[in-house]
py3Dmol code that shows the C-alpha trace and the ligand (Angstrom):
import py3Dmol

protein = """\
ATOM      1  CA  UNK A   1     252.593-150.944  60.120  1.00  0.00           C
ATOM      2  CA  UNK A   2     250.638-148.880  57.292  1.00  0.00           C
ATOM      3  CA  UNK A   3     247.538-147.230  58.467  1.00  0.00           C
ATOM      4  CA  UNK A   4     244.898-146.097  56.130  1.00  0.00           C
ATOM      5  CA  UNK A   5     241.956-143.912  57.504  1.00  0.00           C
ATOM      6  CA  UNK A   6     238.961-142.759  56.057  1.00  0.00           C
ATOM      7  CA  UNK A   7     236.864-140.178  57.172  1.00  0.00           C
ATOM      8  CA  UNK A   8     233.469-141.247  55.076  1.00  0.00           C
ATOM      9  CA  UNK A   9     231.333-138.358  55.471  1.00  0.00           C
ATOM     10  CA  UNK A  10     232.156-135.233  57.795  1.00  0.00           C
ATOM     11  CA  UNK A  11     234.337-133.780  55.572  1.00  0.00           C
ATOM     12  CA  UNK A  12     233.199-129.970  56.739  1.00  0.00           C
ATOM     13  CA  UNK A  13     235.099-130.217  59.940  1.00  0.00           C
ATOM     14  CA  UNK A  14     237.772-132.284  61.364  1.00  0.00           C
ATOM     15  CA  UNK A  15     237.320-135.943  62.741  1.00  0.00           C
ATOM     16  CA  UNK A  16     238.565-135.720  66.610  1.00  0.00           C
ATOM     17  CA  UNK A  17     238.640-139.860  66.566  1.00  0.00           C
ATOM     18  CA  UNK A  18     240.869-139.971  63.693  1.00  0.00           C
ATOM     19  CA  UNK A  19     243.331-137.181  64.737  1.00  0.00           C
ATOM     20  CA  UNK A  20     244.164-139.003  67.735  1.00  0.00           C
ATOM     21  CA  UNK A  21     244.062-142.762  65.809  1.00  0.00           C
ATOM     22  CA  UNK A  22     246.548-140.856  63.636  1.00  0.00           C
ATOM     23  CA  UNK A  23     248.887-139.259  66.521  1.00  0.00           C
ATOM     24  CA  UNK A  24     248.837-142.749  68.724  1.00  0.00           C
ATOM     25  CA  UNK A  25     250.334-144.520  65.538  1.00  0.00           C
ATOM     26  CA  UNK A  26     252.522-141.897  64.522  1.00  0.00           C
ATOM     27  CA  UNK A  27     254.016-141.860  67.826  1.00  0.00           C
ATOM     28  CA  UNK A  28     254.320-145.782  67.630  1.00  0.00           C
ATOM     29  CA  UNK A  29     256.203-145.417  64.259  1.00  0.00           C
ATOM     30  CA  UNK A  30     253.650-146.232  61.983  1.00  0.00           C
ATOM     31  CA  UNK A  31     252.974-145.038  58.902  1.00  0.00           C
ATOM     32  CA  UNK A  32     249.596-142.996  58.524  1.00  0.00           C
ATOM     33  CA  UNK A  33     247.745-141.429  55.585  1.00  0.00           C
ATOM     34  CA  UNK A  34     244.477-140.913  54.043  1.00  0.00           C
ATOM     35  CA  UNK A  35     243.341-144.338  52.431  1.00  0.00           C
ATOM     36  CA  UNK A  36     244.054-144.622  48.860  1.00  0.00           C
ATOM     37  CA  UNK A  37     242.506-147.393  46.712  1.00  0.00           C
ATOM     38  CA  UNK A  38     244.458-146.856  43.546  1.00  0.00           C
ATOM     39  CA  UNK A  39     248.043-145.655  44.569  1.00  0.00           C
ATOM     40  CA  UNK A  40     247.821-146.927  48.439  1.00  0.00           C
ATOM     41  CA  UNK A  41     248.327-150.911  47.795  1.00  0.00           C
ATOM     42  CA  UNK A  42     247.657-152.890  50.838  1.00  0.00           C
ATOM     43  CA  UNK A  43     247.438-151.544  54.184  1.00  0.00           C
ATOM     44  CA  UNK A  44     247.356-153.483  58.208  1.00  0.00           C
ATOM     45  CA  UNK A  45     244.657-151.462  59.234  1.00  0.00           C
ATOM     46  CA  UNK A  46     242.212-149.078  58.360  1.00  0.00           C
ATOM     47  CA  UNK A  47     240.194-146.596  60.204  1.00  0.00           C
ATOM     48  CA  UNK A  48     236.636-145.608  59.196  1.00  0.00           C
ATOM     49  CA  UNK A  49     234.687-142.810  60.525  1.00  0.00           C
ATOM     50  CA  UNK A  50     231.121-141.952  59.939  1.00  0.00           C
ATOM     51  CA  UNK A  51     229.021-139.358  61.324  1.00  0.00           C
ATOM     52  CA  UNK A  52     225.577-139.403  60.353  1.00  0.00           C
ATOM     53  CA  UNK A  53     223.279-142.414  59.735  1.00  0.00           C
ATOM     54  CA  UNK A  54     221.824-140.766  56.547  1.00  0.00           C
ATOM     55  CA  UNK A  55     224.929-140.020  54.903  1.00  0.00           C
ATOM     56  CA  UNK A  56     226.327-142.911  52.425  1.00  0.00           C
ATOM     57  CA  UNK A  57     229.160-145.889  53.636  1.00  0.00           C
ATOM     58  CA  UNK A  58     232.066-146.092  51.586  1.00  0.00           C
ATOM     59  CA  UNK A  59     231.122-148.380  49.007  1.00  0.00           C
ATOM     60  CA  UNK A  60     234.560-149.629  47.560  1.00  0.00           C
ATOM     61  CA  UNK A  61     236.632-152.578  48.527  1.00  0.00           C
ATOM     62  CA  UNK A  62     239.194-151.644  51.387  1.00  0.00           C
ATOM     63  CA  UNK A  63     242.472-153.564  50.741  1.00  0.00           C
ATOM     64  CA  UNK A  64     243.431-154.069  53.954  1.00  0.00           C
ATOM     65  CA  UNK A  65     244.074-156.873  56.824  1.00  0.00           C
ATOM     66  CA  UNK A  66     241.742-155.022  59.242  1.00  0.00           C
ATOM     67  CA  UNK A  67     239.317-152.690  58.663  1.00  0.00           C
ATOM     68  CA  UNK A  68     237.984-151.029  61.722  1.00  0.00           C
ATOM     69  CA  UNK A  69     234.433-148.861  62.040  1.00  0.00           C
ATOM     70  CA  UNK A  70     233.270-146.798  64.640  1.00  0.00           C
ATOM     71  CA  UNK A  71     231.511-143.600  65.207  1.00  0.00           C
ATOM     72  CA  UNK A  72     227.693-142.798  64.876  1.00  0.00           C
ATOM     73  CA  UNK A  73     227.024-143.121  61.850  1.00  0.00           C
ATOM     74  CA  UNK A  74     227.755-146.977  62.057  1.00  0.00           C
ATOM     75  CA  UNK A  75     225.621-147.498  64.805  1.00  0.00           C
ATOM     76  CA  UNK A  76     221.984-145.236  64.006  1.00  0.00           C
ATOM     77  CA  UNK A  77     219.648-147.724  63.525  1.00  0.00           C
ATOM     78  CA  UNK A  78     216.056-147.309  62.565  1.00  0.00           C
ATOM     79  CA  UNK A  79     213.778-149.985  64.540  1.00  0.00           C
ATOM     80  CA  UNK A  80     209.729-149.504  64.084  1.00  0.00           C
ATOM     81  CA  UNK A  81     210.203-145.742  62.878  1.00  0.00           C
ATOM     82  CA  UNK A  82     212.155-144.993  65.103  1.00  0.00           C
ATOM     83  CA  UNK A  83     215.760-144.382  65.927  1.00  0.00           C
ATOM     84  CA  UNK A  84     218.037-146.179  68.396  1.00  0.00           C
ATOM     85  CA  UNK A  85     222.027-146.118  69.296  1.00  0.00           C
ATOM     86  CA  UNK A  86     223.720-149.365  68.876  1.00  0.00           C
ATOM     87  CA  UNK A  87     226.342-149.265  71.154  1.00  0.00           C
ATOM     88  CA  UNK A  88     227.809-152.486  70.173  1.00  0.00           C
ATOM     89  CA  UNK A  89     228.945-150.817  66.714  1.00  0.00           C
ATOM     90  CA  UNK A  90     230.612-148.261  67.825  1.00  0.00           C
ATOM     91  CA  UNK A  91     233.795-149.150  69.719  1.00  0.00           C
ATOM     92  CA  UNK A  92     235.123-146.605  72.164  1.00  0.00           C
ATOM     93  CA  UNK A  93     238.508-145.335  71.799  1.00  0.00           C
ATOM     94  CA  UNK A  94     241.092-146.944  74.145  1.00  0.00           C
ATOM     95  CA  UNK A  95     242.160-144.612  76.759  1.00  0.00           C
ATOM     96  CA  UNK A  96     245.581-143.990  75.589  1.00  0.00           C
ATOM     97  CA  UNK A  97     244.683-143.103  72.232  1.00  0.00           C
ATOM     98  CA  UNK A  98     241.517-141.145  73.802  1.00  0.00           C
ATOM     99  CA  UNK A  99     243.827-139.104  75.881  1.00  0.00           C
ATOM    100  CA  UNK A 100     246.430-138.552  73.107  1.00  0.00           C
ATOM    101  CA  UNK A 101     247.239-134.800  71.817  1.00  0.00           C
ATOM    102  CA  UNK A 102     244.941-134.829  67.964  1.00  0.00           C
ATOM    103  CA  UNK A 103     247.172-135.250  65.330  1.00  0.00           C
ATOM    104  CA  UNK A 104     246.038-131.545  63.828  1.00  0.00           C
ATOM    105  CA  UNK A 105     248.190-132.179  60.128  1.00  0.00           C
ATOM    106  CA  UNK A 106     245.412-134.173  58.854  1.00  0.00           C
ATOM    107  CA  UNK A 107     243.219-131.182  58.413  1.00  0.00           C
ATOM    108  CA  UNK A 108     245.499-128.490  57.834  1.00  0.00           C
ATOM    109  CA  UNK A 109     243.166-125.897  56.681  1.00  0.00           C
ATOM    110  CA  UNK A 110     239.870-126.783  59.189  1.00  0.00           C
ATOM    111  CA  UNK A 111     242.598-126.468  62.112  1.00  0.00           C
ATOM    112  CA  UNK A 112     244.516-123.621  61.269  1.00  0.00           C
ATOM    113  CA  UNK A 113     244.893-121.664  64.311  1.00  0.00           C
ATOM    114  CA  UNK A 114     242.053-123.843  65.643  1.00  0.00           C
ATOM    115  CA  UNK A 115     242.194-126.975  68.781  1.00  0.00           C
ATOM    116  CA  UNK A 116     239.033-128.794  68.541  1.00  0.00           C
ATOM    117  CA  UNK A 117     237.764-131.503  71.286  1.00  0.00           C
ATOM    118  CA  UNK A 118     235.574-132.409  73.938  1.00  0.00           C
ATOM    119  CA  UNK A 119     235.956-131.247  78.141  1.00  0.00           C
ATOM    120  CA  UNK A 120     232.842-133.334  78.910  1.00  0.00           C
ATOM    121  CA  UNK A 121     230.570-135.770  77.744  1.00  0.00           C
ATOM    122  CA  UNK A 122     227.158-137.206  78.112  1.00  0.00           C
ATOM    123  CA  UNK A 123     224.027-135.412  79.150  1.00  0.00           C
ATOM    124  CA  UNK A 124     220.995-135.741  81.735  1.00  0.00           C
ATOM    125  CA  UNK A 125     218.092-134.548  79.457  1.00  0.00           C
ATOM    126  CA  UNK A 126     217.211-137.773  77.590  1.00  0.00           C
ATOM    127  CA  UNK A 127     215.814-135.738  74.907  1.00  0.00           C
ATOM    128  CA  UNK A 128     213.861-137.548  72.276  1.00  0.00           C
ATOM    129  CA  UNK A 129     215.408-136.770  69.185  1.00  0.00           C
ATOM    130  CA  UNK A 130     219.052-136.759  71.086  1.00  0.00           C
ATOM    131  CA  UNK A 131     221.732-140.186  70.669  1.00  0.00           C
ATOM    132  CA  UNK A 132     223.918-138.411  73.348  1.00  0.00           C
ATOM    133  CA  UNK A 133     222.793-140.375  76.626  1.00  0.00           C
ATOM    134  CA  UNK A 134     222.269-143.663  74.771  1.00  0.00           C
ATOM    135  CA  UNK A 135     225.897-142.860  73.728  1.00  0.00           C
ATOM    136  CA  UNK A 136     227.685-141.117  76.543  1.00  0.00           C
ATOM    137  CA  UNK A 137     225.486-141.875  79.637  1.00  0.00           C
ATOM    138  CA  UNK A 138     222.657-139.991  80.965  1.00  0.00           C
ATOM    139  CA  UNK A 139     225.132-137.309  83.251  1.00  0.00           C
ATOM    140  CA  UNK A 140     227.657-134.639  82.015  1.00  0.00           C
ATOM    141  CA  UNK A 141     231.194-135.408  83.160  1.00  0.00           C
ATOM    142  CA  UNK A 142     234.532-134.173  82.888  1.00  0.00           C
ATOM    143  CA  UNK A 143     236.648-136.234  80.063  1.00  0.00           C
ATOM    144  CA  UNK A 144     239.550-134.064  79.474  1.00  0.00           C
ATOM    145  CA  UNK A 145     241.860-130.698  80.481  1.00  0.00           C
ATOM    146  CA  UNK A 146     241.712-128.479  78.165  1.00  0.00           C
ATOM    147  CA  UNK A 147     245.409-128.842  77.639  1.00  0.00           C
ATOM    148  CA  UNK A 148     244.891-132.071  76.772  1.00  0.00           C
ATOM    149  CA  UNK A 149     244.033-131.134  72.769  1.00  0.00           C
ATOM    150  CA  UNK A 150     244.849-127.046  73.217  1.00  0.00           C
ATOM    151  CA  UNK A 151     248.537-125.636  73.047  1.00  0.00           C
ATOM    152  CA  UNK A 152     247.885-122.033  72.800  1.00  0.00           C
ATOM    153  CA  UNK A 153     246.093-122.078  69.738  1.00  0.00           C
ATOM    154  CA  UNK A 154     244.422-118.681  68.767  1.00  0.00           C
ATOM    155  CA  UNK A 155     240.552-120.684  68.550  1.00  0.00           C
ATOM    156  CA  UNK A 156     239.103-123.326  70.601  1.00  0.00           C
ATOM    157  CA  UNK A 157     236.552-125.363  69.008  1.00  0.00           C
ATOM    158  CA  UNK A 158     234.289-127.077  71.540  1.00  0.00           C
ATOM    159  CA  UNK A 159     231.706-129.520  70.903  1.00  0.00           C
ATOM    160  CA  UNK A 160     230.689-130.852  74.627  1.00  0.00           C
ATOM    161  CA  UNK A 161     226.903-131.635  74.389  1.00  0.00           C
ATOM    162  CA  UNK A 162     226.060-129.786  77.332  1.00  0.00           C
ATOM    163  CA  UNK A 163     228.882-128.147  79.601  1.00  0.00           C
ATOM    164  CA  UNK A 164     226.669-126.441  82.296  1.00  0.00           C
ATOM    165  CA  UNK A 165     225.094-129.770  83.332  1.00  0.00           C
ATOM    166  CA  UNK A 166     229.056-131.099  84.520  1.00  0.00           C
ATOM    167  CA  UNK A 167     229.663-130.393  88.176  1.00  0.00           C
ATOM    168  CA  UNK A 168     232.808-129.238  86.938  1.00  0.00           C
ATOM    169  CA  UNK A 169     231.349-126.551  84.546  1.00  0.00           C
ATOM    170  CA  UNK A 170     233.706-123.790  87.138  1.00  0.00           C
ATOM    171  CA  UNK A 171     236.772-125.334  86.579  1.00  0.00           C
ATOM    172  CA  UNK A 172     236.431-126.166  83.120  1.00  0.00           C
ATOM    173  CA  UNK A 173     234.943-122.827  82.189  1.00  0.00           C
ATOM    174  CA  UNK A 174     237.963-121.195  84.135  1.00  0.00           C
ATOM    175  CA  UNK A 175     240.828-123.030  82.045  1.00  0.00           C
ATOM    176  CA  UNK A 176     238.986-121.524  78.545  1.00  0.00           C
ATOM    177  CA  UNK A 177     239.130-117.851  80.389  1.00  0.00           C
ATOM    178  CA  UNK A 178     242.710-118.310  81.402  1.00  0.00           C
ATOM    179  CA  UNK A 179     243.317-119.519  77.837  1.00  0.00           C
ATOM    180  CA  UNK A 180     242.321-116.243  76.399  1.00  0.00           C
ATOM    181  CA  UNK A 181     241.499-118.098  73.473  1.00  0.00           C
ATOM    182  CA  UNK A 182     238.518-117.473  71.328  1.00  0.00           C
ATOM    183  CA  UNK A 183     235.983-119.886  72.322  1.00  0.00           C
ATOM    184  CA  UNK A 184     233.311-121.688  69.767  1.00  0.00           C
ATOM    185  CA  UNK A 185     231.258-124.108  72.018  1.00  0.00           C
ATOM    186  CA  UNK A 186     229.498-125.353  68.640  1.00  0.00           C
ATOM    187  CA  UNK A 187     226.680-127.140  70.405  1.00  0.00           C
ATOM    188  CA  UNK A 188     223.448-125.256  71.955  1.00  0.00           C
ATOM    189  CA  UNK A 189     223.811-123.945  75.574  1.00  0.00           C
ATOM    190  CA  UNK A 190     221.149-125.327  77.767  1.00  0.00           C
ATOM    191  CA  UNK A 191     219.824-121.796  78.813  1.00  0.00           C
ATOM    192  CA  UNK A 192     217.674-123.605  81.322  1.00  0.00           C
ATOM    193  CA  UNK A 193     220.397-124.474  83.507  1.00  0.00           C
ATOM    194  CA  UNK A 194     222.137-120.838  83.439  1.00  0.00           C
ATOM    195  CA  UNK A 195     222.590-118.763  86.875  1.00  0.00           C
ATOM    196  CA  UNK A 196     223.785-116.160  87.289  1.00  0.00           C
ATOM    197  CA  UNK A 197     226.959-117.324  88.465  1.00  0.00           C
ATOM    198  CA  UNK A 198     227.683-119.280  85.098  1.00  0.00           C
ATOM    199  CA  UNK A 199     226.759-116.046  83.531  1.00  0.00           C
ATOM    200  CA  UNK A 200     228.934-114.267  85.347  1.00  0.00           C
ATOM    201  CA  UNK A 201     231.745-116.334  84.109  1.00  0.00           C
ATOM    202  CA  UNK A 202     230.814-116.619  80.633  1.00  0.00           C
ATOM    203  CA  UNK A 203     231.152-112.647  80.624  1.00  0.00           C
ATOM    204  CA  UNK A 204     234.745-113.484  81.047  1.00  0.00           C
ATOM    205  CA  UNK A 205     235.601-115.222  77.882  1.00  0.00           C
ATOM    206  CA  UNK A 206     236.202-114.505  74.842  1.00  0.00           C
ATOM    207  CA  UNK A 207     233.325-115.791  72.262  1.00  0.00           C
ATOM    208  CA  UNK A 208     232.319-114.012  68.883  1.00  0.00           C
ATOM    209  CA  UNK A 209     228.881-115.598  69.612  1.00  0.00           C
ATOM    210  CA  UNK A 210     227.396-117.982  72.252  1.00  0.00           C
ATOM    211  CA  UNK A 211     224.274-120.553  70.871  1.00  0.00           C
ATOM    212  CA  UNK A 212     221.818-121.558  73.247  1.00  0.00           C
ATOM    213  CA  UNK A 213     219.119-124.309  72.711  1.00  0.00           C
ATOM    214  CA  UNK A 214     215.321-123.816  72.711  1.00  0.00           C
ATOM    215  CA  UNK A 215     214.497-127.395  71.524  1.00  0.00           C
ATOM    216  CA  UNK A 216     211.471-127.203  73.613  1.00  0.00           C
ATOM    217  CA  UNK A 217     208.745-125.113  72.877  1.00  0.00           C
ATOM    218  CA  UNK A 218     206.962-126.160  76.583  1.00  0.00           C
ATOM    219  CA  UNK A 219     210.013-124.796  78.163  1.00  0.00           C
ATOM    220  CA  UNK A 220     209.157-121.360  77.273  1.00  0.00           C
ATOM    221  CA  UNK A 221     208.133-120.301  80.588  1.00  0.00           C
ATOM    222  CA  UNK A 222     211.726-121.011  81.886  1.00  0.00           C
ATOM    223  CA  UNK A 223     213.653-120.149  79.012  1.00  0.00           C
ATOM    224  CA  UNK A 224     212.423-116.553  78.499  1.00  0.00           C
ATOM    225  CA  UNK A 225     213.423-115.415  81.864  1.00  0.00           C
ATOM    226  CA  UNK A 226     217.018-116.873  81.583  1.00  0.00           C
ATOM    227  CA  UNK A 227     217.693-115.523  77.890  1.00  0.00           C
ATOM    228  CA  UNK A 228     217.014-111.870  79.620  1.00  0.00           C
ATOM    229  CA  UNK A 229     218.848-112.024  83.094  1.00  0.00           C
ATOM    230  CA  UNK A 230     221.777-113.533  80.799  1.00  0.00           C
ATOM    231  CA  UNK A 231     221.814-110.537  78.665  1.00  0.00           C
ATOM    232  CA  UNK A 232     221.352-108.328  82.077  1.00  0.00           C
ATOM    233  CA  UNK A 233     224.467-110.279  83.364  1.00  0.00           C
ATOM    234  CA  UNK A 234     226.858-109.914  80.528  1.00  0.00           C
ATOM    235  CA  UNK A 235     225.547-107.348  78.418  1.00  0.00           C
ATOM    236  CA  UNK A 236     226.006-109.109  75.176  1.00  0.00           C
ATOM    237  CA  UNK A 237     223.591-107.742  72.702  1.00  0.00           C
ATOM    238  CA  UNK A 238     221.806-110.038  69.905  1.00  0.00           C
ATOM    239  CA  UNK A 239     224.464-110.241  67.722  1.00  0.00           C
ATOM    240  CA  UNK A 240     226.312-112.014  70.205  1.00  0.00           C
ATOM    241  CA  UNK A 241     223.874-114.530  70.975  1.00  0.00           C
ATOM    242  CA  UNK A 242     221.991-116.518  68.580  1.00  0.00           C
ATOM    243  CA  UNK A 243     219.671-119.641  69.623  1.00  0.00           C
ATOM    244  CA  UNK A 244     219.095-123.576  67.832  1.00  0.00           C
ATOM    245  CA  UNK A 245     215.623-124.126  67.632  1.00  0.00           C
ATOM    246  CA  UNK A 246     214.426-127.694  66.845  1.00  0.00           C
ATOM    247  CA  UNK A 247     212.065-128.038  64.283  1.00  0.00           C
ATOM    248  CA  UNK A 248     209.688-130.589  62.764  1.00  0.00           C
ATOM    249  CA  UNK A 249     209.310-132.430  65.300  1.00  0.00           C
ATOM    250  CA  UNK A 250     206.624-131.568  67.877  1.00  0.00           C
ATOM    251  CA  UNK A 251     206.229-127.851  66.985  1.00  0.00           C
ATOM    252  CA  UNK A 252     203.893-126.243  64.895  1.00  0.00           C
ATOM    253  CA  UNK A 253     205.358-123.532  62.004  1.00  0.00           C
ATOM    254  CA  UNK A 254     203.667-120.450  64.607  1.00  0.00           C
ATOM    255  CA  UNK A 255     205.788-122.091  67.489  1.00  0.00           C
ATOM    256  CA  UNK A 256     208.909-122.834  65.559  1.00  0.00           C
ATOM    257  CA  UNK A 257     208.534-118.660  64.323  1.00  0.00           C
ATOM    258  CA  UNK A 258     207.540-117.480  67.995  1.00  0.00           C
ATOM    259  CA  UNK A 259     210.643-118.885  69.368  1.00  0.00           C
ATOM    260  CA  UNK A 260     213.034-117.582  66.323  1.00  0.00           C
ATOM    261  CA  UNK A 261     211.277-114.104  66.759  1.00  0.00           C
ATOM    262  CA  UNK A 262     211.116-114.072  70.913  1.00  0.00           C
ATOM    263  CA  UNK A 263     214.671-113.894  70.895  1.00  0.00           C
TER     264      UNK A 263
END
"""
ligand_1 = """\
8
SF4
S 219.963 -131.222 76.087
Fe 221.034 -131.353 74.112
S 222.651 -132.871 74.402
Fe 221.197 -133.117 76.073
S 219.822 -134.749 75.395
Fe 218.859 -132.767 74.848
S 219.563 -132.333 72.753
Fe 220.882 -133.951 73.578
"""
view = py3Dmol.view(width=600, height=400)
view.addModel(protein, "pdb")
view.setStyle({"model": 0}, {"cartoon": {"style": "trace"}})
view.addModel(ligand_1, "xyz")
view.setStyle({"model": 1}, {"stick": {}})
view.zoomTo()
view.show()
C-alpha cells in the first residue's frame, strides 16, 4: 500500500502519532512518505495530524482512497464561548501501532540525538483551560517504558502532562536516571504535588532546566513553600528552574507579574 501523511500544523517539533503510523506500515511493507499533491499521484491512505484548533486544515484536495484525521486539533470545538474536546473526532491509536518504536527518519533534524514520547497520560486536576482529562481521563497513568520510544539516545524529550500525579512517578522517574540521558519534560511540573522524596529523585537526573506550573494564582500559599524546599532539596539555582505561568485568563497583569517575579 502507499501511505501519505500530513502533519498540518506542528511543524516545530515532531508528530509522535505519525512516527509510529509511519514505523507500523513500514514494518508491514508499505510504502510511506510525506503527502505530495503534485508529484505523489494517488495514495490508499492518508494520515492527517493537527494540533491546535486555531491553526488552519489543509485546504487542498487529498487524492487518496482513505483519508484519516485525528489529533486535537480536529476535535476543539467552540460551543457557547466556550471550548470542549470531541472525543468522537479524534480516533485513538490502535495498540500495536501505539506501542510501536517512532519511526524517528521523518524528522531527521527535530530528532537528532533526541527520543520523544509519552510515560503517562491523563491528569486529575480538571483545570479549566486544560483538554487533557476530557482527552486522557481524569487520573495520571503509566502508558509506556521508557524503552519503548528511547534506545540510548543522548536527549529525552518528554511531554507527559503531569508525571508526579502517576502512582508510578518512582519507577518511571528511575528508568530516566538509569538512562543518564538528558531529560526535557516539556510540560509544567505540578510543584504542588512535589515531596521531598520526588525531589530527592529529581536531584538525580540529568536536566538543563526543570519547568514547573503556577497556573493558579490562588495556589500561592502552597506553591511558594514547595518552589523553596525544592531548591533546599536539590540545590538547583534559578537558572535551572524556570516556571509557566498562565495568563489572561483569571489573573490580573499585578498577579500574572507577582508570580513571574516571586520566583
Ligand atoms: S495540571 Fe496541567 S495537565 Fe493537569 S489539567 Fe491542569 S493544566 Fe492540564
Amino acid at each position: 500500500m502507499k501511505i501519505g501523511l500530513i502533519d498540518v500544523d506542528s511543524h516545530n517539533f515532531p508528530n509522535i502519532p505519525l512516527m509510529k503510523i509511519s514505523a507500523y506500515h513500514k514494518k508491514r511493507g508499505d510504502t510511506v512518505e510525506w503527502y505530495s499533491p503534485l508529484l505523489g499521484g494517488h495514495y490508499d491512505i492518508v494520515y492527517m495530524t493537527k494540533v491546535f484548533s486555531f491553526t488552519p486544515d489543509y485546504e487542498y484536495f487529498v487524492n487518496s482512497d482513505v483519508v484519516i484525521k485525528g489529533g486535537s486539533g480536529y476535535a476543539i470545538e467552540i460551543v457557547n464561548g466556550r471550548e470542549i474536546y470531541r472525543k468522537e473526532k479524534d480516533p485513538q491509536l490502535p495498540q500495536e501501532i501505539e506501542h510501536i518504536y517512532p519511526d524517528y527518519s521523518l524528522y531527521p533534524k527535530l530528532t537528532k540525538d533526541t527520543a520523544f514520547g509519552f510515560l503517562t497520560r491523563g491528569c486529575p486536576r480538571r483545570c479549566g483551560f486544560c483538554h487533557v482529562a476530557a482527552k486522557e481521563g481524569a487520573k495520571s497513568y503509566k502508558v509506556a517504558e521508557l524503552s519503548e520510544f528511547w534506545i540510548g539516545q543522548k536527549n529525552i524529550c518528554l511531554c507527559d502532562p503531569n508525571l508526579l500525579a502517576c502512582p508510578d512517578w518512582h519507577e518511571l522517574l528511575q528508568q530516566l536516571i538509569d538512562s543518564k540521558a538528558l531529560v526535557n519534560i516539556n510540560q509544567g511540573i505540578d510543584i504542588r504535588i512535589m515531596t521531598a522524596e520526588k525531589a530527592e529523585m529529581f536531584k538525580k537526573l540529568r536536566v538543563s532546566t526543570v519547568h514547573f506550573a503556577w497556573d493558579r494564582y490562588e495556589d500561592k500559599k502552597i506553591i511558594i513553600p514547595k518552589f523553596k524546599e525544592f531548591k533546599e532539596i536539590t540545590g538547583w539555582k534559578a537558572r535551572k528552574t524556570s516556571v509557566y505561568v498562565l495568563t489572561n485568563f483569571n489573573t490580573t497583569i499585578e498577579q500574572d507579574l507577582e508570580r513571574i517575579y516571586t520566583l
